[in-house]
C-alpha positions as a LaTeX table, in Angstrom:
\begin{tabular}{lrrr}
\hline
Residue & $x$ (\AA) & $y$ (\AA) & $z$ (\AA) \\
\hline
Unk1 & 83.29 & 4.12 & 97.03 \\
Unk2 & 83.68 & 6.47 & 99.76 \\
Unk3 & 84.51 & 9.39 & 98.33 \\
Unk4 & 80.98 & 8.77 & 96.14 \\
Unk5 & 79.20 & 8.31 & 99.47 \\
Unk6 & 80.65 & 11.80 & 100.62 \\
Unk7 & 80.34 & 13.65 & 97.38 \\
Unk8 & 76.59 & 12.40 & 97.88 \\
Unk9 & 76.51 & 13.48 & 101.53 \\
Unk10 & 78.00 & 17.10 & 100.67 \\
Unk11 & 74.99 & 18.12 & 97.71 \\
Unk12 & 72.34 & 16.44 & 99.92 \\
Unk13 & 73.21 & 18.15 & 102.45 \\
Unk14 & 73.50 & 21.60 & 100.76 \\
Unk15 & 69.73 & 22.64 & 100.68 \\
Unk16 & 69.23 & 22.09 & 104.45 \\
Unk17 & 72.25 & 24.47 & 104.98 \\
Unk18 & 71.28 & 26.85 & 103.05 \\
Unk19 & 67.90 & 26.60 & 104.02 \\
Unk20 & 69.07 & 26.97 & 107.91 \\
Unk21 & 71.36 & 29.78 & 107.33 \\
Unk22 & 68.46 & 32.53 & 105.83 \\
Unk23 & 66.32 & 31.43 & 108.43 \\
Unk24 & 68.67 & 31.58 & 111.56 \\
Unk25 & 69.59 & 35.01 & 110.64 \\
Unk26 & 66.31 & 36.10 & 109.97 \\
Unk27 & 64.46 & 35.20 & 112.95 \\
Unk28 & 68.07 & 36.04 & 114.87 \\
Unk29 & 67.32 & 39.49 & 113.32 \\
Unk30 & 63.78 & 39.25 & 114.04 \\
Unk31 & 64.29 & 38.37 & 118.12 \\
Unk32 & 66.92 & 40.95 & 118.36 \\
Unk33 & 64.01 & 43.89 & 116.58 \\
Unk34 & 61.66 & 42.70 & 119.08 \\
Unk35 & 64.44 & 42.58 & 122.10 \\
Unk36 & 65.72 & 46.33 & 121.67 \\
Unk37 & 62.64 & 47.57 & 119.37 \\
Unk38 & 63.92 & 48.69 & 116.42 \\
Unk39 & 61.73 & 47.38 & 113.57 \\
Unk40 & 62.08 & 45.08 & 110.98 \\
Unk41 & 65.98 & 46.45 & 110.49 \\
Unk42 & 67.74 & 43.97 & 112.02 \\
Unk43 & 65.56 & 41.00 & 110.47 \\
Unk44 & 66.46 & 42.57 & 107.23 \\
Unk45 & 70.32 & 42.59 & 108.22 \\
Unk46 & 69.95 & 38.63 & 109.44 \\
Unk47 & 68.19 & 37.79 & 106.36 \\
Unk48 & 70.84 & 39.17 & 104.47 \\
Unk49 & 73.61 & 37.75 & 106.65 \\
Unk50 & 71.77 & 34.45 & 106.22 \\
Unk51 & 72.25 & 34.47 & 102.39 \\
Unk52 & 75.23 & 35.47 & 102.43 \\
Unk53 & 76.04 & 32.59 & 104.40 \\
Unk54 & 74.05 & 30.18 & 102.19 \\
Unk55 & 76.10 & 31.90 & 99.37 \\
Unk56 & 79.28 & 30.89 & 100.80 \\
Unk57 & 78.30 & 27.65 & 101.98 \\
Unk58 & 77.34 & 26.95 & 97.84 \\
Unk59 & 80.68 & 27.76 & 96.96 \\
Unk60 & 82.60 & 26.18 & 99.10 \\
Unk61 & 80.17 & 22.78 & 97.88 \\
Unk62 & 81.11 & 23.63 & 94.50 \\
Unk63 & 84.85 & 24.34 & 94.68 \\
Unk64 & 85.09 & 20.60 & 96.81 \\
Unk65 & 83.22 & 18.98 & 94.22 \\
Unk66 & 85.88 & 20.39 & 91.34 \\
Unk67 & 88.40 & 19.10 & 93.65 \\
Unk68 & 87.28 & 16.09 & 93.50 \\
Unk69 & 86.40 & 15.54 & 90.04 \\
Unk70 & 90.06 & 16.75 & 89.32 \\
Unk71 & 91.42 & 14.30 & 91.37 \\
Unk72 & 89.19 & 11.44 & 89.79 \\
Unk73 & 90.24 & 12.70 & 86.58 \\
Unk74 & 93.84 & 12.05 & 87.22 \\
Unk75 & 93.77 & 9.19 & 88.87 \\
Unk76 & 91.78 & 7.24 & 85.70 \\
Unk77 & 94.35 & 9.00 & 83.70 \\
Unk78 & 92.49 & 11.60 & 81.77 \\
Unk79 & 94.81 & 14.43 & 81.20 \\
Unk80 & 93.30 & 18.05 & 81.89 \\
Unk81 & 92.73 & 20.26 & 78.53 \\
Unk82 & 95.51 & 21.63 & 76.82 \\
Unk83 & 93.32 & 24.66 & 76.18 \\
Unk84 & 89.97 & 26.32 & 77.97 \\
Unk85 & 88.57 & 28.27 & 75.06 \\
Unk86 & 89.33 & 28.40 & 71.57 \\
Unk87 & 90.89 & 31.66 & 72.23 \\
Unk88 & 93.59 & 30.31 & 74.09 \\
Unk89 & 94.43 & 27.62 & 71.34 \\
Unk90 & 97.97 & 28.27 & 69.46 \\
Unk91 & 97.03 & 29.44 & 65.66 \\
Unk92 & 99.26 & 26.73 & 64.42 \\
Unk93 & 97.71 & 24.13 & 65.79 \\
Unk94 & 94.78 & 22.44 & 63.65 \\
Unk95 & 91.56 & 22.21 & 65.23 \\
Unk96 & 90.41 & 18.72 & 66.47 \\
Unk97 & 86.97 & 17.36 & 65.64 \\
Unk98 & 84.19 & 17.33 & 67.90 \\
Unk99 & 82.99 & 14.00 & 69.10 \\
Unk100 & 80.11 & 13.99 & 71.02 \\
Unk101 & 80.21 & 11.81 & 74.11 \\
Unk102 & 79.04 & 8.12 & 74.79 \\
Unk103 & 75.09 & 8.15 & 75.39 \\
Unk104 & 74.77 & 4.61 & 76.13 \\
Unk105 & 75.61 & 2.89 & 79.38 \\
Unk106 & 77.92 & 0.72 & 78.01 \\
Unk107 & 81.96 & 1.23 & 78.43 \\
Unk108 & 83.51 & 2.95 & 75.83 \\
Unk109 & 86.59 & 1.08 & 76.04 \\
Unk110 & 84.88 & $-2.33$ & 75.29 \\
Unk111 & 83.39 & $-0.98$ & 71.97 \\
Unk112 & 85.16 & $-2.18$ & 68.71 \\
Unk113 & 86.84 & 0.41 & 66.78 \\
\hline
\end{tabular}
């Protein structure tokens, strides 16, 4: 339950950080053109320093959440693919069927077979 709540925590609070980090560097840029007069230059370099940042801060949300969902994975016992792509499947090996997964909210271990 309290990895949920943090999971939660970390995407909700995604969009104000990225949100804060264009406009800190942008108006940082923007007091520091009016401070030593140099135009809209350094307003351009915060803005970009800002999304940069909000790029980062995106991907480092992303990578925890694959973390994560590894880890939960595991832990239910669901083993990771044997395979990524078709590519990287052994030609020897015979193609499984698709299924296509559960829609309904029930548990798919207490269906019958």
């Amino acid at each position: 339950m309290k990895d949920e709540y943090r999971a939660v925590g970390s995407w909700g609070t995604l969009g104000l950080e990225i949100v804060l980090s264009v406009m800190l560097g942008f108006f940082g840029g923007r007091w520091l053109d009016a401070r030593f007069g140099v135009g809209p230059w350094l307003s351009l370099v915060g803005f970009v320093f800002g999304c940069g940042a909000a790029t980062k801060a995106i991907h480092r949300t992303w990578t925890e959440m694959q973390r994560v969902t590894v880890r939960e994975e595991r832990e239910k016992g669901n083993p990771s693919p044997a395979y990524e792509s078709p590519k990287e499947r052994s030609p020897d090996e015979p193609a499984s069927p698709i299924t296509s997964p559960t829609t309904s909210m029930e548990d798919p271990d207490e269906r019958a077979p």
